[in-house]
N, C-alpha and C positions, 0 to 999 in steps of 0.2 A: 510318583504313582506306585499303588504297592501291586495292584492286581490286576490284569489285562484280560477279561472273559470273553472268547473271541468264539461267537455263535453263528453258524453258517444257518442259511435258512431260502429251505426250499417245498414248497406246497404245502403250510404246516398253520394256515390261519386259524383253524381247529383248535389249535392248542397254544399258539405260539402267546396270547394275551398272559397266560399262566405262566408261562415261563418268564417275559419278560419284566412281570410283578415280581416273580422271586431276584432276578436281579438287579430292579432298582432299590429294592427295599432292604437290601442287604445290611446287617449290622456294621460291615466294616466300610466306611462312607472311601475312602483311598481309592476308587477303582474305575477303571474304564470297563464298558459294556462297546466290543468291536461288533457290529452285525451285518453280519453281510448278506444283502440278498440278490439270489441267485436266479433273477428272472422267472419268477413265481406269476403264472399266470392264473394266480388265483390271488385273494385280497392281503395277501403278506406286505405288500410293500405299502400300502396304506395304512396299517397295525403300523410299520415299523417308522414310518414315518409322524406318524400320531405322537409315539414316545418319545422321537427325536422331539420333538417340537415340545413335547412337556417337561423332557428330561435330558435339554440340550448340553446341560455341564457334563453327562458323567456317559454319554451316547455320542458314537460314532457313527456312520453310518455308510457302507458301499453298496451302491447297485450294482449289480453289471449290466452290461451292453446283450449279453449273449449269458446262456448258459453254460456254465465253467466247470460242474462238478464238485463234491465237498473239498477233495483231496487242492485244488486251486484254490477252493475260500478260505480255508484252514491258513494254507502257507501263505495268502494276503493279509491276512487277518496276523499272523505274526510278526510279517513287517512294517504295519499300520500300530503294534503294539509299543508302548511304552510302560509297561510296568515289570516290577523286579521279577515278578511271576506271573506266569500265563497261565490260564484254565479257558478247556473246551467245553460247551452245551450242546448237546443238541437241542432244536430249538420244536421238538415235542418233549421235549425234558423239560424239570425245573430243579431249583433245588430250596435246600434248606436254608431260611434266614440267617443263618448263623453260616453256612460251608464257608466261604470266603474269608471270615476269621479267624473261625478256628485250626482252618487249612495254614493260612497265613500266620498264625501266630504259632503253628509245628515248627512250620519252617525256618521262623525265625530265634525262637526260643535252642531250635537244636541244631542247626546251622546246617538244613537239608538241602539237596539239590529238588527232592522231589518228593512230595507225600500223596500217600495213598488214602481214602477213606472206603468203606462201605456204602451200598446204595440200598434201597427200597427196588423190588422189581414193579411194575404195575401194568396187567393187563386190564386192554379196552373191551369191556365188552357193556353191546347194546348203550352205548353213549356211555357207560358210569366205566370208571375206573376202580379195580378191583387188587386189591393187594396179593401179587401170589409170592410164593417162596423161589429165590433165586437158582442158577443152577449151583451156588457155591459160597461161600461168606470167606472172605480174607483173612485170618488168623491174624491175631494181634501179633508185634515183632518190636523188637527193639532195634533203635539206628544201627542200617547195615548198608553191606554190599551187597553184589549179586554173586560175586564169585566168594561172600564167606558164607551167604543163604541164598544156592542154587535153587531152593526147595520154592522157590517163591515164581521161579518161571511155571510150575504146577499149579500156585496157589493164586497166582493176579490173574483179573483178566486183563485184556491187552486193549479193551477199548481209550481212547483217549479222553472219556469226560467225568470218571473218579478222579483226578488227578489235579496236582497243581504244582508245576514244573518253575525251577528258574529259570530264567529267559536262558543265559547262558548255555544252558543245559539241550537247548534247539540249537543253539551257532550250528549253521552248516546241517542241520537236519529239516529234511523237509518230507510231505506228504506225497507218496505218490501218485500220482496226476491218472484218471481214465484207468485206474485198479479197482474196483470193490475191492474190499477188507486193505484197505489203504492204510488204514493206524495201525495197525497190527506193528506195523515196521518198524514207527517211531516210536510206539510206547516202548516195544521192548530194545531201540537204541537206548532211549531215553535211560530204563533201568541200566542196559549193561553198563553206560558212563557215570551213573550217579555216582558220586565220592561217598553219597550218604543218601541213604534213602528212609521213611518211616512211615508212618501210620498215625492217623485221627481214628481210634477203634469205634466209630460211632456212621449210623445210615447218616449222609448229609444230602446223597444225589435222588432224584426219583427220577428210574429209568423205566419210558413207557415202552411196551410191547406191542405194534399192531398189525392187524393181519397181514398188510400189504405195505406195510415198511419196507425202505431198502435193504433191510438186514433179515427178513423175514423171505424175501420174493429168492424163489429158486429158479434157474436159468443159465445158460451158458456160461455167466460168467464166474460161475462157481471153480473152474478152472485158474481162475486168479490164486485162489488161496495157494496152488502148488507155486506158483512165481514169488506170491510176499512169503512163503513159507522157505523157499531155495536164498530170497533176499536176507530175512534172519538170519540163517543159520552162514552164510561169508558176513553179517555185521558181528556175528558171536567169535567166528574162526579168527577175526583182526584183533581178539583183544588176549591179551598173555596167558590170561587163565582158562581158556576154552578148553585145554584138556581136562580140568579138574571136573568141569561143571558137564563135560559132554555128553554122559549117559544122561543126565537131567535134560539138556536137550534134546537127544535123541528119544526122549518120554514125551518130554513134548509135544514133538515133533506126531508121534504116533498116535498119542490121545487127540491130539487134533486134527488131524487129518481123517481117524476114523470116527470122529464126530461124524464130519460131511459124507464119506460115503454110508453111514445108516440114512442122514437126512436125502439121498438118493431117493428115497422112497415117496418124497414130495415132488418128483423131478417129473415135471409133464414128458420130457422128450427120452423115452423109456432107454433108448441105443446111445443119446448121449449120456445116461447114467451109467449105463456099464464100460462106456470109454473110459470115464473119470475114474468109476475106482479100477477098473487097469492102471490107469497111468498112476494112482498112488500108492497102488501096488511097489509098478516099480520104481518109484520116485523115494520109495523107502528100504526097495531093494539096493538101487544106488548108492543110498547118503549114507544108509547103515544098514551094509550087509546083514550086521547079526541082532536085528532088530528084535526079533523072536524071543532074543533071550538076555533080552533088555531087563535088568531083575528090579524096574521100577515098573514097567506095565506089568510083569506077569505078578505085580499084587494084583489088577485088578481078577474081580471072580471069575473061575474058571467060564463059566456059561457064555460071558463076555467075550472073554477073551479065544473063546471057541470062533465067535460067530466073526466077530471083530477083524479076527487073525486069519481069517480064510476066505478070499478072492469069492469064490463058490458060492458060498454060503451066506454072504455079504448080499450076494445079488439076490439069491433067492428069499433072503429075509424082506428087502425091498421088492419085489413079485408081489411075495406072499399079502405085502400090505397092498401094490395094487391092487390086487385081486380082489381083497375085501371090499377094497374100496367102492371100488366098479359096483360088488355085489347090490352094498348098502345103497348105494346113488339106484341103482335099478330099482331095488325094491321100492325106494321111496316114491318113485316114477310110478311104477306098476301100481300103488296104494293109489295114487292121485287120478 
C-alpha cells in the first residue's frame, strides 16, 4: 500500500460527500482511505457507511462507541494504517485529484521523509464556498533539514492535512489526546526528525473555513496552545541542533502566541481574556527572557510590534474591538 489518508470525522454531513469523492477518485489507485467516525449524532455515519459499501476495497472504516476527540481518531487511524505514507483530512476538507500522486511520487522520486504542498483557503459563506487568500503560501525549497532551513518553522503551517509523512516518520509519535491545537505538536516533531523534507509547489488541499469550526470557536481552551506550545519547544531542546535554530524558535514562539492574544478580542469571557495574555506574557518572559530583542520579530512593523509587545495595550486593543462591537450589535437592535 503506497498511501494511508486517515480522515477523522465528526458532525460534518455538510460536507463530508465532497471530500469523500475527492478521495476515492484519486489518480493514484495504491491507497487506503481510514475514516473514522467519531459518534456524529448527525447523518455522517450513514455517508460513511454508503461509501463503505460502494467502495469496500480501498475503505476502512471505525465507529466508535463513545466520543473520543480528533487527537484519539488521528492516533487510531495510524495504527489501522498500512501504507508507506500517511496523510491527514479533515473531513470538511477535500483535496485535489491529483494530491496523493504527486505528494507520493516527491517522496519517492527524492527519497523524503515528509512533503509539504500548498492549499486553496475556502470560506463558507451563505451555503457557497468562496475562495479567499490564505494567511501565508509556503515558499518553494529544495530537499532539506530543519536545522539547515530554520527559516521554515516561520514559513509552514503546523496543521497536519498539507502533508504527507512516511509512516516511520510517526514511530513513537502520537496526537495529544483532550488538547485543542493537538497537531501543532506532531507536525513540527514530524519536521524537526525529517532526514529530508520538500515540497509539491502546487495548491493540492482545499482548506474550508467556518464560522463555528473547531478551530474558529474561541473559549477556555485557548489556554492549550501555551502547553502544546511549552511541548514544542523540550521536543526542539532533545535534538543536537536547538541552539543553532533557537532564535528561530523563539520567533516562533512569539508570532504565535501573539497571534491568540489579538484574537482575545473574539473571547466571550472578557477576565478570562486578560488571564491568557498575562500568562503569555510571562510564558515568554520565562522561556525567552530577551524575547524583546529577538532580531527576527522586531522585523515585523513597528505599529505591530508596539501593540503586540505590550501587555497593556494588547488588552485594550481587544476592549477597543469590544466596544465597537457592542456599539454595532446595539445600533442594529435600536434600528429594528
Amino acid at each position: 500500500m503506497k498511501v494511508s489518508v486517515i480522515v477523522p470525522v465528526y458532525n460534518t454531513e455538510k460536507y463530508l460527500r465532497c471530500c469523500l469523492d475527492s478521495l476515492v477518485n484519486q489518480t493514484l489507485d495504491d491507497i487506503e482511505i481510514i475514516i473514522i467516525d467519531d459518534k456524529s449524532p448527525d447523518n455522517s455515519a450513514l455517508i460513511i457507511d454508503e461509501y463503505k459499501k460502494k467502495y469496500d476495497n480501498k475503505i476502512k472504516v471505525i465507529h466508535n462507541k463513545t466520543n473520543k476527540g480528533i487527537g484519539y481518531n488521528r492516533n487510531i487511524g495510524i495504527k489501522k494504517s498500512s501504507g508507506k505514507y500517511i496523510m491527514f483530512i479533515d473531513s470538511d476538507d477535500y483535496l485535489d485529484r491529483s494530491a496523493c500522486e504527486k505528494l507520493y511520487s516527491k517522496a519517492e522520486n527524492e527519497q523524503l521523509d515528509l512533503v509539504l504542498c500548498n492549499f486553496h483557503k475556502m470560506l463558507e459563506k451563505d451555503d457557497e464556498l468562496e475562495e479567499i487568500t490564505p494567511d501565508f503560501v509556503i515558499p518553494y525549497f529544495e530537499k532539506t533539514t530543519l536545522d539547515k532551513n530554520p527559516n521554515l518553522l516561520l514559513e509552514v503551517n503546523l496543521a497536519p492535512w498539507n502533508k504527507l509523512y512516511k509512516k516511520e516518520l510517526l514511530d513513537g509519535v502520537s496526537f495529544p489526546e483532550n488538547l485543542k491545537y493537538e497537531d501543532a505538536i506532531v507536525v513540527m516533531k514530524a519536521m524537526a526528525r525529517a532526514k529530508k523534507m520538500g515540497i509539491v509547489d502546487e495548491k493540492l488541499n482545499y482548506y474550508l473555513v467556518r464560522s463555528k469550526s473547531e478551530t474558529t470557536v474561541m473559549d477556555k481552551r485557548v489556554f492549550d496552545i501555551l502547553k502544546v506550545t511549552n511541548m514544542i519547544i523540550e521536543e526542539l531542546k532533545n535534538h543536537s541542533y536547538y541552539n543553532k535554530i533557537e532564535k528561530y524558535v523563539a520567533a516562533w514562539c512569539i508570532r504565535n502566541l501573539f497571534r491568540y492574544t489579538l484574537q482575545q478580542k473574539n473571547q466571550k469571557d472578557k477576565k478570562l481574556a486578560s488571564r491568557f495574555i498575562d500568562e503569555v506574557f510571562e510564558f515568554l518572559d520565562s522561556n525567552f527572557p530577551c524575547w524583546k530583542n529577538n532580531e527576527i520579530w522586531k522585523k515585523r512593523s513597528f505599529l505591530k510590534r508596539v501593540i503586540e509587545g505590550n501587555k497593556t495595550l494588547t488588552k485594550i486593543y481587544c476592549k477597543a474591538f469590544w466596544l465597537k462591537s457592542q456599539k454595532l450589535i446595539f445600533n442594529y437592535k435600536t434600528k429594528d
